[in-house]
C-alpha positions as CSV (number, residue, x, y, z in Angstrom):
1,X,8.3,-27.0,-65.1
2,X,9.1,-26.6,-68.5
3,X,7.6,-29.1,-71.9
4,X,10.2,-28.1,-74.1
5,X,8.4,-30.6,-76.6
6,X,5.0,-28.7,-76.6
7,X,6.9,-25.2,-76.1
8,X,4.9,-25.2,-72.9
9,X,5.9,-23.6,-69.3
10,X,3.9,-24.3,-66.0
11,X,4.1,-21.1,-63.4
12,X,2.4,-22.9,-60.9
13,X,0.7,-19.7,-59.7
14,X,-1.0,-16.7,-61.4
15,X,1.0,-14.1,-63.1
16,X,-1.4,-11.6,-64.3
17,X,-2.1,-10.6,-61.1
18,X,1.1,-11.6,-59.1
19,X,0.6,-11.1,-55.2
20,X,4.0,-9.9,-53.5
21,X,2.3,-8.4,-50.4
22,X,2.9,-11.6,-47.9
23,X,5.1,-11.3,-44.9
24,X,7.3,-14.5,-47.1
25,X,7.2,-12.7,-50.1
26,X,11.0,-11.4,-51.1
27,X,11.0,-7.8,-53.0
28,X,10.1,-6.5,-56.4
29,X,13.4,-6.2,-57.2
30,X,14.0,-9.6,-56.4
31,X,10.6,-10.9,-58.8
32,X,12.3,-9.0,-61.4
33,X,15.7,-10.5,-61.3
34,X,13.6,-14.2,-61.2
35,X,11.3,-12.7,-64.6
36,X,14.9,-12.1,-66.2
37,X,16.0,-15.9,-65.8
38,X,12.9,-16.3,-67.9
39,X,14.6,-14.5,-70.9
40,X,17.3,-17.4,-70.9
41,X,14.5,-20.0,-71.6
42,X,12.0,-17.3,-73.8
43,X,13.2,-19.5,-77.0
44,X,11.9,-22.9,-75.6
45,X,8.7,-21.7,-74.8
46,X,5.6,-19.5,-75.9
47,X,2.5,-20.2,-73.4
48,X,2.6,-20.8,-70.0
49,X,0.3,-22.1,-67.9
50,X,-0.2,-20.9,-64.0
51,X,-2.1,-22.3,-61.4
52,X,-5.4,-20.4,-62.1
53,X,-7.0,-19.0,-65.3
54,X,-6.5,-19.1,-68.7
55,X,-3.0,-19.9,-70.6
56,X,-1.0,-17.0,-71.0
57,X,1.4,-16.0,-74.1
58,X,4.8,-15.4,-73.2
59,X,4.6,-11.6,-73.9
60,X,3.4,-11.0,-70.2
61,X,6.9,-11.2,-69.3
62,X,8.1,-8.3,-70.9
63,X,4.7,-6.4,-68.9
64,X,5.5,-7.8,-65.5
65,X,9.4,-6.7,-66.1
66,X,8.0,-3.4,-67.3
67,X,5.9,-3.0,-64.4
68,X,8.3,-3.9,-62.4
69,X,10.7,-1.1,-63.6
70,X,7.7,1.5,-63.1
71,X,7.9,0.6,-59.2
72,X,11.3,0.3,-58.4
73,X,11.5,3.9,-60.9
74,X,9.1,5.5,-59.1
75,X,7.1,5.5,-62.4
76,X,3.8,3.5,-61.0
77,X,0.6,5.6,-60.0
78,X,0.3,2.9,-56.8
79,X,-3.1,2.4,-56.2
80,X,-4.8,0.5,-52.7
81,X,-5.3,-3.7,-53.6
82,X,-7.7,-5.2,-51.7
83,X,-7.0,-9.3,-51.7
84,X,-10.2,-11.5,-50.9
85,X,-7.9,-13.0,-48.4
86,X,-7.9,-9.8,-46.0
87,X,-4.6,-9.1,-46.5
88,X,-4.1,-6.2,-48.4
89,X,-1.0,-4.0,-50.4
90,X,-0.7,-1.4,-52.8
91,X,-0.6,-2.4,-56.6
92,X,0.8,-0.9,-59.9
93,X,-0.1,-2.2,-63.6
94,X,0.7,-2.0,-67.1
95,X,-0.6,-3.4,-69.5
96,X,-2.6,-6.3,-69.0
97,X,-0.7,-7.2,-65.9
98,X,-0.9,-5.9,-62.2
99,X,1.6,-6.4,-59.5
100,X,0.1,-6.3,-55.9
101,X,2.7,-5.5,-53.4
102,X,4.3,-4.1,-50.1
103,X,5.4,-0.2,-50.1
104,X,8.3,-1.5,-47.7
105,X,9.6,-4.7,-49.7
106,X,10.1,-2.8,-53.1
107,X,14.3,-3.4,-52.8
């Protein structure tokens, strides 16, 4: 949901730590291409707010694309992610951002 009044975006879910390792979740390519429909909107907002933690400025989306890139490049030094839900993944991050995901729904 976007406040284009406040400049204000709601996620709805965390995106520091985005979770992609869920038999429903689609691809990292596929998170990527749905980041860059951000960039259309990047000029009517400047914080968003997910479902849990603190408001984030919109600069994470240029991590999360870059992270992103490092996966489906090859680039990331995956490392094992162990969710407190028992369901686990490998994980990649940059910056201040870490992308948890499965090594068989990368494209």
């Amino acid at each position: 949901m976007l406040d284009k009044k406040n400049k204000l975006l709601f996620t709805g879910d965390n995106m520091a730590v985005t979770w992609l390792f869920f038999k429903e979740s689609l691809t990292v390519e596929t998170y990527k291409k749905s980041l860059q429909k951000l960039d259309f909107y990047k000029n009517k907002f400047n914080i968003m707010h997910t479902g849990h933690g603190e408001p984030l400025d919109i600069s994470i989306l240029a991590e999360l694309k870059e992270c992103c890139e490092q996966i489906l490049n090859g680039r990331c030094e995956a490392k094992p992610y162990r969710s407190m839900i028992g369901i686990d993944g490998i994980s990649c991050s940059h910056k201040s951002v870490t992308i948890a995901y499965d090594p068989n729904k990368i494209r």
